[in-house]
MIPADREN-909654 format. One record per residue (C-alpha): residue number from 1; x, y, z. Coordinates in Angstrom, 2 decimals. Example, Ala and Ser with C-alpha at 12.3 -4.5 7.8 and 13.67 -1.06 7.14 Angstrom:
residues 2
   mitor        c1        c2        c3
       1     12.30     -4.50      7.80
       2     13.67     -1.06      7.14
END
This chain:
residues 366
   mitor        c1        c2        c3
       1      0.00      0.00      0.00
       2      1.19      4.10     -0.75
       3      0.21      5.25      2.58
       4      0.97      4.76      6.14
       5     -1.41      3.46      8.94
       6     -4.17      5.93      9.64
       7     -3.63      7.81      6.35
       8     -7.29      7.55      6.24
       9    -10.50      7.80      8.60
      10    -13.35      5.31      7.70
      11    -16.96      4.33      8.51
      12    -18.51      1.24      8.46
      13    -22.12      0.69      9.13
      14    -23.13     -3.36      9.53
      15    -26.19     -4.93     11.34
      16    -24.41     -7.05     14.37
      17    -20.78     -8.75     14.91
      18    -20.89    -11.58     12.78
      19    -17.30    -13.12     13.78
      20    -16.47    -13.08      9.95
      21    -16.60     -9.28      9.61
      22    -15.14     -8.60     13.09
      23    -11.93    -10.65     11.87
      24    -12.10     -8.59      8.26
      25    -12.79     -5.00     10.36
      26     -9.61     -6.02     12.87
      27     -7.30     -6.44      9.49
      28     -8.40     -3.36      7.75
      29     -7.94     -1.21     11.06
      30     -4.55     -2.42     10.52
      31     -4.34     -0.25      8.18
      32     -6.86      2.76      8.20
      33     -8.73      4.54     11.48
      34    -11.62      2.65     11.49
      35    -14.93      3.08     13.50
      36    -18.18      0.66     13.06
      37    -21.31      1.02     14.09
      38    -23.07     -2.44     14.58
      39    -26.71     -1.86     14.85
      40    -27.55     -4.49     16.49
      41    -25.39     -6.35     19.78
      42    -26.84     -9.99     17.70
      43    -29.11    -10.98     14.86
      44    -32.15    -12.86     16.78
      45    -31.53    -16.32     15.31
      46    -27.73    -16.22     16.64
      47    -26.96    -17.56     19.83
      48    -24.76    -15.93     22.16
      49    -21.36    -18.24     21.56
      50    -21.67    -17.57     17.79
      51    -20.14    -14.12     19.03
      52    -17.93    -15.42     21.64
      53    -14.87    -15.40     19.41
      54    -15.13    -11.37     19.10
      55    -12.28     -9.34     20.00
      56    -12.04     -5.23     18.57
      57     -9.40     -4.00     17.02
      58    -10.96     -1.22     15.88
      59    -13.24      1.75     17.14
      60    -17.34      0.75     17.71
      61    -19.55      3.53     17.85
      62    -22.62      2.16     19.95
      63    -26.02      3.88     18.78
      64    -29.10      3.57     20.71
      65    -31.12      1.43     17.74
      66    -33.87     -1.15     17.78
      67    -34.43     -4.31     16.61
      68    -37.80     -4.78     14.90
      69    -39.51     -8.40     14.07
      70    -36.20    -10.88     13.34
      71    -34.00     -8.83     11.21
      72    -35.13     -5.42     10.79
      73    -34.02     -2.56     12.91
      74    -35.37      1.11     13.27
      75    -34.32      4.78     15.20
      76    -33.23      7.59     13.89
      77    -29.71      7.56     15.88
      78    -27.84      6.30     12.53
      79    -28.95      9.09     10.59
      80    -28.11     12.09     13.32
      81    -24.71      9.74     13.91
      82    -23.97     10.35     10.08
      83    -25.45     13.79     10.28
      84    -23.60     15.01     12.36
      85    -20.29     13.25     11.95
      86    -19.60     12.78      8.43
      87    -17.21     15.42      7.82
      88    -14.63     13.40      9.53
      89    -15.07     10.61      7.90
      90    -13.02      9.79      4.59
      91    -15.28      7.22      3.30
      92    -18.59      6.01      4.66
      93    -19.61      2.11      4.00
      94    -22.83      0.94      4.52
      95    -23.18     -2.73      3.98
      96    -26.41     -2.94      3.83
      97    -30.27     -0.51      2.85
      98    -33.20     -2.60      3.77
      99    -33.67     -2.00      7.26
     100    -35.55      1.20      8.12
     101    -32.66      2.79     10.11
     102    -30.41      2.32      6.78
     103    -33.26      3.76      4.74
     104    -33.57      6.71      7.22
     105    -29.79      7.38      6.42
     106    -29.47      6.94      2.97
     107    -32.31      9.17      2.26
     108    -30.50     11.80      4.42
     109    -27.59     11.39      2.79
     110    -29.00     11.57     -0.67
     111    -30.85     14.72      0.52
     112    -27.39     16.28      1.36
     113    -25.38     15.03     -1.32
     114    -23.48     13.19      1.43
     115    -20.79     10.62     -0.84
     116    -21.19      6.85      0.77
     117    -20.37      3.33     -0.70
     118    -22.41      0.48     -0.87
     119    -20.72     -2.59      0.02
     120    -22.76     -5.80     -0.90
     121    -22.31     -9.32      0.59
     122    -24.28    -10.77     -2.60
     123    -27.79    -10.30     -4.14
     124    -30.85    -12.80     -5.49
     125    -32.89    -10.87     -8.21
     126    -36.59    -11.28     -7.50
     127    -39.68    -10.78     -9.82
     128    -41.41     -7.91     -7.70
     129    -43.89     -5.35     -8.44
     130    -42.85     -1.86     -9.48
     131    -43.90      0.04     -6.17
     132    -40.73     -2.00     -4.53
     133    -38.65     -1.92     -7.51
     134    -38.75      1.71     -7.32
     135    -37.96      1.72     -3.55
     136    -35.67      0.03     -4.20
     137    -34.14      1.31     -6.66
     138    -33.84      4.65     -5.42
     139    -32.15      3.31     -2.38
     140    -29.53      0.83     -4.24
     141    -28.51      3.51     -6.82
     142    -27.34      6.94     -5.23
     143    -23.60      5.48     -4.02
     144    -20.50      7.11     -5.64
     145    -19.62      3.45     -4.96
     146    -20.17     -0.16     -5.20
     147    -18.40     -3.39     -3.36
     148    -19.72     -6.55     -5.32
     149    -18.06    -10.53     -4.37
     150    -19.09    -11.46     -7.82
     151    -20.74    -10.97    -11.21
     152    -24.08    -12.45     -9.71
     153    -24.24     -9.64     -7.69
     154    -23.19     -7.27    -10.13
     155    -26.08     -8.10    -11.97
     156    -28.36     -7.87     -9.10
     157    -26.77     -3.75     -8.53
     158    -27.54     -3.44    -12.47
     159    -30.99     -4.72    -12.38
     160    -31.71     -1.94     -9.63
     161    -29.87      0.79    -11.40
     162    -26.20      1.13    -10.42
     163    -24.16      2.03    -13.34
     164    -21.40     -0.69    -14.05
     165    -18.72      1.69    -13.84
     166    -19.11      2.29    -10.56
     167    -18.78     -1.35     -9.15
     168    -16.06     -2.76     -8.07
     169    -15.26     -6.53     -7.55
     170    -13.82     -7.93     -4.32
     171    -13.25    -11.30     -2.82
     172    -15.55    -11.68     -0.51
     173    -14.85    -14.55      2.34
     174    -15.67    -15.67      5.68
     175    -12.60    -17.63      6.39
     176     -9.31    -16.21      6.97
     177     -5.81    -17.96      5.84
     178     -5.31    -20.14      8.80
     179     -8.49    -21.36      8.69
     180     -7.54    -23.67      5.41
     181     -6.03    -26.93      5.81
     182     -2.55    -27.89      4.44
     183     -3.53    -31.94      4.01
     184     -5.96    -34.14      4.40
     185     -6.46    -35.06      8.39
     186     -5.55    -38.86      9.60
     187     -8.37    -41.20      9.40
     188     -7.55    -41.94     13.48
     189     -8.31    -38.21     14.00
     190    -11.15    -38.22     12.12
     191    -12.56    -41.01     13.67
     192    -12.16    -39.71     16.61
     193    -14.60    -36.92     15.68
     194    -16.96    -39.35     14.73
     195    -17.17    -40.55     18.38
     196    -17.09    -37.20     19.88
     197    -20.13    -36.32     18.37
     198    -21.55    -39.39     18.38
     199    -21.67    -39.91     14.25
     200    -21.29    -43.13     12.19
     201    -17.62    -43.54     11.09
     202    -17.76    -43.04      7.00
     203    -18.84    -41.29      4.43
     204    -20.92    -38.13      5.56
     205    -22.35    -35.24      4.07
     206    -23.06    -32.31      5.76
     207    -25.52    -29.20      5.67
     208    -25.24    -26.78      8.34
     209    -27.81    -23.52      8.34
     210    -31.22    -22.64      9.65
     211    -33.92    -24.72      9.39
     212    -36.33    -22.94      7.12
     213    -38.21    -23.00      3.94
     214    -35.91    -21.75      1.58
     215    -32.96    -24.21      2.44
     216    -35.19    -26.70      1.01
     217    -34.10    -29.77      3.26
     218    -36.99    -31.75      2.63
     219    -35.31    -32.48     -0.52
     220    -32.45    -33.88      0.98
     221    -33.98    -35.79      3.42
     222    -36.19    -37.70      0.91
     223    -32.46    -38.09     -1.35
     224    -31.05    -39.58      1.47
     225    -33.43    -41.72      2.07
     226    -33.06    -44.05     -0.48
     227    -29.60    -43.81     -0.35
     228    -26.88    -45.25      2.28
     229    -24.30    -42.48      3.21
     230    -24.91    -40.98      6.35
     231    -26.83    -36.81      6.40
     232    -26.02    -34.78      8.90
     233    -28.17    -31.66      9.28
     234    -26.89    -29.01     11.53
     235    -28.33    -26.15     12.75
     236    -32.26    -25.47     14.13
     237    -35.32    -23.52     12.53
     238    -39.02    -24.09     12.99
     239    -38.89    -26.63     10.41
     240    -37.33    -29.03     12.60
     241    -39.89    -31.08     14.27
     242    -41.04    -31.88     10.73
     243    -37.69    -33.14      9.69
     244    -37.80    -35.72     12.72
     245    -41.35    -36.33     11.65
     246    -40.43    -37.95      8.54
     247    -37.58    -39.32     10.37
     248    -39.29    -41.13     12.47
     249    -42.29    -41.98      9.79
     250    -39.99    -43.66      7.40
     251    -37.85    -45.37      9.74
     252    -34.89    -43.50      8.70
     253    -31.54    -44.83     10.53
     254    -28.68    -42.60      7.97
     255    -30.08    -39.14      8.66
     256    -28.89    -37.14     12.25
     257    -29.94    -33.77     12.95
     258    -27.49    -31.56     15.54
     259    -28.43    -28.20     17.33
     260    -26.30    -25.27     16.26
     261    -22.51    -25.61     16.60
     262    -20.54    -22.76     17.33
     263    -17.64    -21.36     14.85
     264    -14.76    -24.25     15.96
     265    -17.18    -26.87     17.15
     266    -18.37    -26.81     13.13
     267    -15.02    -26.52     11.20
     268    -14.32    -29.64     13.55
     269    -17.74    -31.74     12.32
     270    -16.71    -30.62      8.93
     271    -13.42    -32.18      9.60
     272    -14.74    -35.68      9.48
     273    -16.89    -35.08      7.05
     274    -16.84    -36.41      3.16
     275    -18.64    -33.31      1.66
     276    -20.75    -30.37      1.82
     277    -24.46    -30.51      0.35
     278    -26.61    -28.07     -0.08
     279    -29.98    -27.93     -2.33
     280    -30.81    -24.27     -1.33
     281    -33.45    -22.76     -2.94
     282    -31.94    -19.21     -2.58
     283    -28.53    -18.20     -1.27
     284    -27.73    -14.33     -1.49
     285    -24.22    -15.60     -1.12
     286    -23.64    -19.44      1.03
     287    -21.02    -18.95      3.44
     288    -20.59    -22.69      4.09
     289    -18.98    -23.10      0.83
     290    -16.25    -21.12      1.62
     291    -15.76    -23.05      4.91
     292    -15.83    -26.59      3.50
     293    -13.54    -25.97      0.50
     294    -11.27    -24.29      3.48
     295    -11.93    -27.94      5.35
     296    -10.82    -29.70      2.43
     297    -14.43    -30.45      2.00
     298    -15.83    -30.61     -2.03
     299    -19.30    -29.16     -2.68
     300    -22.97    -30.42     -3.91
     301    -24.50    -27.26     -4.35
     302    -27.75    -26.07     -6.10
     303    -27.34    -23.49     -8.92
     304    -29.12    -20.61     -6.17
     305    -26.23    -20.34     -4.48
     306    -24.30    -16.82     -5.76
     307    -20.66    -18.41     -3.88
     308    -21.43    -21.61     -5.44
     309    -21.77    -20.59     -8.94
     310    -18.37    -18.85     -8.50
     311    -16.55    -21.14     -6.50
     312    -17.11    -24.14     -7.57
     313    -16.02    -26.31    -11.00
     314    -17.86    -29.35    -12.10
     315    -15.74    -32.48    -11.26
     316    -12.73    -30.18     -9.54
     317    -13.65    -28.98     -6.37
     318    -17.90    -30.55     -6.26
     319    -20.56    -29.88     -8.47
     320    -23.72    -27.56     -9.25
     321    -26.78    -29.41     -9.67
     322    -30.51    -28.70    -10.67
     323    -33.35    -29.10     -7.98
     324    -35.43    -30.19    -10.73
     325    -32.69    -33.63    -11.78
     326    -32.75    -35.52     -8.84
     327    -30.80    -38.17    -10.68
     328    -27.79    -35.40    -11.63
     329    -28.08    -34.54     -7.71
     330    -27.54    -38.44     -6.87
     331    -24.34    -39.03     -9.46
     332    -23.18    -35.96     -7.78
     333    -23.06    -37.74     -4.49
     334    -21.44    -41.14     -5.95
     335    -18.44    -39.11     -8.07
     336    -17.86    -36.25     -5.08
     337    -16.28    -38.76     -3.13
     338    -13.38    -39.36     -6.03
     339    -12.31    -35.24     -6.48
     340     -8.54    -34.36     -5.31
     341     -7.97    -33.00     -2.06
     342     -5.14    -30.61     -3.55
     343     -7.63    -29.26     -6.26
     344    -10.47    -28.55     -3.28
     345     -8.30    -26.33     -0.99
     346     -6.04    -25.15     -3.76
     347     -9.73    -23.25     -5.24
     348     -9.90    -21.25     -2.05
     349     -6.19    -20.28     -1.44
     350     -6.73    -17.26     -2.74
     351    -10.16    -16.61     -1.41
     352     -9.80    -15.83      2.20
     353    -10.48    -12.57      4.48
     354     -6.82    -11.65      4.07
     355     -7.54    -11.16      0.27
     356    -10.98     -9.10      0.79
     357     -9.06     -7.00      3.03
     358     -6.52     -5.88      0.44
     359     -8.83     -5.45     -2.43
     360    -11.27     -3.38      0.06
     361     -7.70     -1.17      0.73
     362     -7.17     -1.08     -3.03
     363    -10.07      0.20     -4.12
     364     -9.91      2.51     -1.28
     365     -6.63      4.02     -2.42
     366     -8.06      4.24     -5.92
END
């Protein structure tokens, strides 16, 4: 980089600590005088040890704001924070415009010709009418900048208005480079896991997320099945009661379902595991993708996951499959288990926090 630490003054506005972006914030304050305002202390279908890892590098700004249903949040603090304060400020990054106490300060800031990028985690283009295209619209598309992970999302900015020259690609990840394994772990060790958590020693695919509609699980349970590797569904929603339903309907002995796992007690499940699969319905980006490649892990994945479609190359590192080809979802399964370790982790070397960190300085300096 041309310039020294604290060369510049920053502000990031994100909705709670997700460990992920607290390890990305710590790097960049490395570099730059950074304050973040986190609008909410923890999203309402985290638990509390999903934030135990947290330590701050950097400078939070607490703001007296309020959550609102299970993800929105609402006050008017944000907007007199940004109001009042932006002068300071070099740059001003909101990652995020859907909650009302983003709208409130975007508005503002388009009312004062107040400069701010938009920094995107990903982005699922939905048919909608033109009432919330339009609100939307006018929120996405006043930034003098845009932060994309990937030409997905680029077209998602596009379809809302953003001019292409104003986007700019960065790697976006949720594992750092320690996090990715060097070999392949020792079938002792891995066994070992097995009896930790009380799983069937061989081969076992994994899907860890919420429990919910769109993750479309039901799918995988009636795969599975008729099938004779071991699922292992991680995680909890208020779809699971009917997954142990149908458990317990067909007689199912190959299919476990585990409560939410913290950040280490998953990378060790995934550790033992044979491979990742997930028939998502919608993904804005998939987070777990980056985590099993960094595991070693190859990917099943549905073509509605945004890291997916980037990450991941038919018969190198797993495969995409269509929801609707149940038998290209099964050979998927049978050939996964044959793809080279080497080629997995090698597709992620270069996709770690480290690497969003300098492109985020980059573009900054440009």
């Amino acid at each position: 980089m041309k310039y020294n630490k604290f060369d510049m003054k920053v502000l990031v506005v994100f909705n709670h600590p997700a460990p992920y972006k607290v390890k990305l914030f710590n790097l960049l304050a490395h570099k730059i005088d950074l304050d973040v305002i986190f609008e909410l202390k923890k999203e309402k279908n985290r638990t509390e040890s999903f934030y135990k890892f947290n330590k701050y590098n950097f400078n939070v700004i607490k703001l007296r704001l309020h959550p609102l249903g299970k993800e929105n949040v609402y006050g008017g603090a944000l907007k007199r924070y940004i109001k009042k304060n932006y002068q300071k400020y070099d740059y001003i990054i909101m990652n995020g415009y859907s909650h009302f106490a983003e709208m409130s300060a975007i508005k503002m800031m388009q009312k004062r010709n107040i400069s701010y990028i938009l920094m995107i985690n990903g982005g699922v283009i939905h048919q909608e009418n033109r009432f919330k295209k339009s609100l939307k619209s006018k929120l996405i598309s006043s930034a003098s900048m845009y932060f994309s992970p990937n030409l997905e999302s680029n077209k998602y900015l596009e379809y809302y208005g953003v001019d292409p020259s104003k986007i700019r690609v960065y790697r976006y990840s949720n594992i750092m480079n320690k996090e990715v394994v060097d070999k392949p772990l020792d079938e002792e060790v891995k066994n070992q896991i097995c009896l930790k958590y009380h799983l069937p020693y061989g081969k076992i695919f994994i899907n860890p997320g919420q429990f919910i509609p769109r993750k479309n699980n039901e799918q995988l349970l009636s795969i599975f099945k008729n099938r004779q590797e071991t699922l292992l569904l991680v995680g909890r929603g208020p779809l699971q009661r009917k997954y142990e339903k149908y458990i317990k309907q067909n007689n199912i002995h190959n299919i476990f379902i585990m409560d939410y796992l913290d950040e280490h007690q998953i990378k060790e499940v995934m550790k033992c595991a044979t491979a990742l699969i997930t028939l998502s319905k919608e993904d804005i980006f998939g987070h777990t993708v980056l985590e099993a490649l960094g595991n070693g892990l190859p990917v099943i994945s549905s073509d509605k996951v945004v890291s997916s479609l980037e990450m991941i190359k038919n018969g190198v590192n797993g495969y995409i499959v269509s929801l609707e080809k149940e038998d290209e979802i099964n050979d998927a399964i049978d050939n996964v288990v044959h793809l080279d370790f080497n080629d997995i982790v090698k597709s992620v070397n270069n996709h770690t926090i480290e690497y969003t960190n300098e492109d985020i300085l980059k573009n900054l300096e440009k």
